[in-house]
C-alpha positions as CSV (number, residue, x, y, z in Angstrom):
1,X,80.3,94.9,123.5
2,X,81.5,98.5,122.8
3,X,84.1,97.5,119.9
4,X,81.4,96.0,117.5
5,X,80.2,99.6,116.7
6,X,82.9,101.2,116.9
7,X,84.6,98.9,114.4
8,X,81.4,98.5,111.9
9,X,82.0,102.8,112.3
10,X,85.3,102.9,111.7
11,X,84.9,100.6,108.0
12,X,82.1,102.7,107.2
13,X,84.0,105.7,107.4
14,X,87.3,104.4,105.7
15,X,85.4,103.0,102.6
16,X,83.1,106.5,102.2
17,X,86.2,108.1,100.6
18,X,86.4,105.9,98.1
19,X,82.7,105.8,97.1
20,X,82.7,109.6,97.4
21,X,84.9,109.7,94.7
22,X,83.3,107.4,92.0
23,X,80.1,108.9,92.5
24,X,81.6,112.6,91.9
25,X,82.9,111.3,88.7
26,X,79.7,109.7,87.8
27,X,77.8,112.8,88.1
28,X,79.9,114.9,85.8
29,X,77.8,116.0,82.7
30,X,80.5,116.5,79.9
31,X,82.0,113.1,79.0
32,X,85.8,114.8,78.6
33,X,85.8,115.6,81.9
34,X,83.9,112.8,83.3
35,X,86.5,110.5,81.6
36,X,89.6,112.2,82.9
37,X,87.9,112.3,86.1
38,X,88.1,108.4,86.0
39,X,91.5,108.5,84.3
40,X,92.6,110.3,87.8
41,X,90.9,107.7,89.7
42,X,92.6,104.9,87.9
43,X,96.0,106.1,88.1
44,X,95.6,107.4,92.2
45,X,93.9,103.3,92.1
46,X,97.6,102.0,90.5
47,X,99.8,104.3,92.5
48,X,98.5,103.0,96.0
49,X,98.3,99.1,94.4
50,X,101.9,99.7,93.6
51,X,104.6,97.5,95.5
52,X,106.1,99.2,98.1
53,X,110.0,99.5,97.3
54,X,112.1,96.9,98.4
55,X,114.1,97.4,101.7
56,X,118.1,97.0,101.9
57,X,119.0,93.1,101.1
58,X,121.4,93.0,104.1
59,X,119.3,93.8,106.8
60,X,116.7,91.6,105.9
61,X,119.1,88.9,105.5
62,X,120.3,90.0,108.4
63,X,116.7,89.4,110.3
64,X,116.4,85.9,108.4
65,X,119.4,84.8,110.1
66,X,118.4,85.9,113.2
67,X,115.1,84.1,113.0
68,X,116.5,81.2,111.9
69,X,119.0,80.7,115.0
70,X,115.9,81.6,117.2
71,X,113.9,78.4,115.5
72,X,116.9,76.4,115.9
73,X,117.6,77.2,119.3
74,X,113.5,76.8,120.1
75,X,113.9,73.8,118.2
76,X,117.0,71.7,120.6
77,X,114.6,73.2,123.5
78,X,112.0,71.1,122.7
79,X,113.7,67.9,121.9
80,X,115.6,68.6,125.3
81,X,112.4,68.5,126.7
82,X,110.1,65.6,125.4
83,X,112.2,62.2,124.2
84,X,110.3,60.0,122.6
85,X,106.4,61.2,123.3
């Protein structure tokens, strides 16, 4: 019952930035400024949208492997267990 308003709190807060911003920029009188207050925004926008960089090749090969003798060994389990149902 208590984490319904807490979490409805907790998005209201984390999109306010956000919204804080584009109204500031809205606001400003002089159109120079007002447009390279929304150049700033777009270009923060792009810079959090960007991909994160890509993590060393051999460890996450590594990991895939990993998971994949996990399945398999998951995998003769369960036929071990149920022939034919």
């Amino acid at each position: 019952m208590k984490f319904a308003p807490v979490a409805l709190i907790a998005i209201a807060l984390s999109t306010a930035p956000a919204a804080a911003i584009e109204q500031n920029c809205r606001f400003i009188q002089a159109k120079p400024d007002r447009e390279a207050c929304y150049k700033r925004q777009e270009d923060e926008l792009a810079a959090k949208r960007k991909a994160p960089a890509p993590t060393d090749d051999g460890k996450r090969l590594e990991t895939l492997r990993q998971m994949r003798q996990d399945d398999e060994a998951v995998y003769r389990s369960i036929q071990n267990i149920c022939r034919g149902c």
